[in-house]
C-alpha positions as CSV (number, residue, x, y, z in Angstrom):
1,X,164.4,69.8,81.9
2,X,161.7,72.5,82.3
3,X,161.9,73.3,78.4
4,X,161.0,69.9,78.1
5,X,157.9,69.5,80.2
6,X,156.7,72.8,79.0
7,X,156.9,71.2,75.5
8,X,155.1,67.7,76.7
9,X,152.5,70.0,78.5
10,X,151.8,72.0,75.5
11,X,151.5,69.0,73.3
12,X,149.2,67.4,75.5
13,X,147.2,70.4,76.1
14,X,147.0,70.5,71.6
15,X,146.1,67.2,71.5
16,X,143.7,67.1,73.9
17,X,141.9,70.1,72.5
18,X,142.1,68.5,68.7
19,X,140.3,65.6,69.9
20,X,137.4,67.7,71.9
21,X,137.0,69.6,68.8
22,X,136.4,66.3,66.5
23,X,134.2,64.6,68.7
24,X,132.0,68.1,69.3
25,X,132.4,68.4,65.2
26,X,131.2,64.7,64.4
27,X,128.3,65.2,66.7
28,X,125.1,66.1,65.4
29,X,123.3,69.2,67.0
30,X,119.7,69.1,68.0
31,X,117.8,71.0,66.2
32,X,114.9,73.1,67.7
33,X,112.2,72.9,64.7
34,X,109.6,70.1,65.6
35,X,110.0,68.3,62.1
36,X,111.7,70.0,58.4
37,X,110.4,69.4,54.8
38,X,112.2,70.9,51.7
39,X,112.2,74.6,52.3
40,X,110.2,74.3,55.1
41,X,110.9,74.3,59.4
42,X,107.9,73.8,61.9
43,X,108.7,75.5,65.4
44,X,106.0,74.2,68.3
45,X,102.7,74.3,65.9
46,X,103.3,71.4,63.2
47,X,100.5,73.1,61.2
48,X,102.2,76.3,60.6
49,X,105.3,76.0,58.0
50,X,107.8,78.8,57.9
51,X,110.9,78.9,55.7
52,X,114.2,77.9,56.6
53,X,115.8,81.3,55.7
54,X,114.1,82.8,58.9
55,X,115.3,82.4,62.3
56,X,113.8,82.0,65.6
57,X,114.2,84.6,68.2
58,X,113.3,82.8,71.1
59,X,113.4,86.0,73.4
60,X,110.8,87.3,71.1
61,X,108.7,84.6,71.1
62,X,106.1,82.9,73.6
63,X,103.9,79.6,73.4
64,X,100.7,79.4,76.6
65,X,99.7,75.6,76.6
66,X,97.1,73.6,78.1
67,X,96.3,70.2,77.6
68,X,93.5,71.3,75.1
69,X,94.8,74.5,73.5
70,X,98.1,75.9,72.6
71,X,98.9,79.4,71.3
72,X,101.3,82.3,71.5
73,X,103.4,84.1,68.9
74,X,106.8,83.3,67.0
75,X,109.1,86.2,65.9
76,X,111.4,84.8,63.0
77,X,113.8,87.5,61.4
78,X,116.0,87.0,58.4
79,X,116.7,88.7,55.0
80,X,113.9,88.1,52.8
81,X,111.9,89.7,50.1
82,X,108.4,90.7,51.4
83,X,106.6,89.5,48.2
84,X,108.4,86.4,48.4
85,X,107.2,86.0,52.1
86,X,103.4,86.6,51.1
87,X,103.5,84.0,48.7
88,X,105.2,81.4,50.8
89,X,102.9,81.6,53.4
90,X,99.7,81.9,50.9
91,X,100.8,78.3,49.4
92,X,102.3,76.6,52.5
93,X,99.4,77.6,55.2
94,X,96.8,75.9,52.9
95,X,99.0,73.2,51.9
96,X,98.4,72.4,56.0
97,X,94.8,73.2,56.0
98,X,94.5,76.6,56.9
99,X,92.1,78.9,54.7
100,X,93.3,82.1,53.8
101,X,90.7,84.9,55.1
102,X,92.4,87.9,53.8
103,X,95.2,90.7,54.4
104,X,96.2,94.1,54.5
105,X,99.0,95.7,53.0
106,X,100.8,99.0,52.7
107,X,104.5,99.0,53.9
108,X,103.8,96.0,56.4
109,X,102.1,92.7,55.6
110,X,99.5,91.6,57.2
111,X,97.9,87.6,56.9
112,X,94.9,85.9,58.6
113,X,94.4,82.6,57.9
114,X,91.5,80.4,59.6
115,X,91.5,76.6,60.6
116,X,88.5,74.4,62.8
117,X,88.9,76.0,66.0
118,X,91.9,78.6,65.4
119,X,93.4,81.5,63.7
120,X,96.5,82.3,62.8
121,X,97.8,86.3,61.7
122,X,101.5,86.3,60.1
123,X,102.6,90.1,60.4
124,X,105.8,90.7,58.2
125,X,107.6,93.8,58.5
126,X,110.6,94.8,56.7
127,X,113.9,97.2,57.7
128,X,117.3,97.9,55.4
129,X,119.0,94.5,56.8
130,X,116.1,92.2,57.4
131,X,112.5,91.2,57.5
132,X,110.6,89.9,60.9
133,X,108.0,87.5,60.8
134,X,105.5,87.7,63.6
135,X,103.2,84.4,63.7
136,X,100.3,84.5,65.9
137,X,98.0,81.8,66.9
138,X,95.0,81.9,68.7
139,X,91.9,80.3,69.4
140,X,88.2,81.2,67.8
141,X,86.1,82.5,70.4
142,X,82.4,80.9,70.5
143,X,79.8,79.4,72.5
144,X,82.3,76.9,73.6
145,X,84.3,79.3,75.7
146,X,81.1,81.1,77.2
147,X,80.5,79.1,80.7
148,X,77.4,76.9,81.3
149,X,74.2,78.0,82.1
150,X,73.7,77.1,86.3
151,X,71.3,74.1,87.1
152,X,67.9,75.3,88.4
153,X,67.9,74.0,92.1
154,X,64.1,75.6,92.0
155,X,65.4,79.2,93.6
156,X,64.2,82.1,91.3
């Protein structure tokens, strides 16, 4: 008798995990890019592509927000070629309206691209196993961040 509700138990128990599996298997995962294009993922700004091959590290990364400005820094690691990097973000950054400014390069890459009111540097580095993409976005500092000149109230 116990052989045999050891048996039912154990079936039950296989079933019942064959069934969780399926359903978790048919679902579809949410996925953490804002919105995807052919070769290209947007994480948080939809201005700034980046290529699927890279992945977030989200304990790298950091976003500030306010209801006028958002900024912060994405580090995206994954194994690609340097030169290959460069020229992706060269096309894609001004296929979304940023201008490329310019760069420096020896060993690390370093690109500044500028847009209305913000910039936008995309630091690549590269190690044996894999490259890391650091994407930072700022705003352009100007007149409009300096704070208003005081009302005379007729005190000199």
């Amino acid at each position: 008798m116990k052989t045999g509700v050891m048996i039912l138990a154990a079936a039950l128990l296989c079933a019942s995990a064959c069934t969780m599996f399926q359903k978790s298997a048919g679902q579809e995962q949410p996925t953490t890019p804002q919105r995807e294009a052919a070769n290209v993922v947007f994480y948080t700004f939809p201005d700034i592509p980046v290529p699927k091959e890279l992945t977030l590290q989200r304990e790298r990364s950091f976003i500030y927000e306010t209801p006028h400005l958002k900024a912060g820094v994405l580090v995206l690691t994954g194994n690609v070629d340097m030169a290959s990097l460069e020229t992706y973000f060269k096309t894609n950054m001004g296929k979304n309206g940023w201008r490329f400014v310019n760069s420096y390069k020896y060993g690390d890459v370093i690109l500044n691209f500028a847009k209305d009111d913000k910039t936008s540097t995309v630091r690549m580095t590269r190690d044996p196993f894999k490259s890391t993409v650091e994407i930072w976005v700022g705003p352009i500092g100007g007149d409009e961040t300096a704070p208003t000149a005081a009302k005379d109230d007729g005190f000199k």
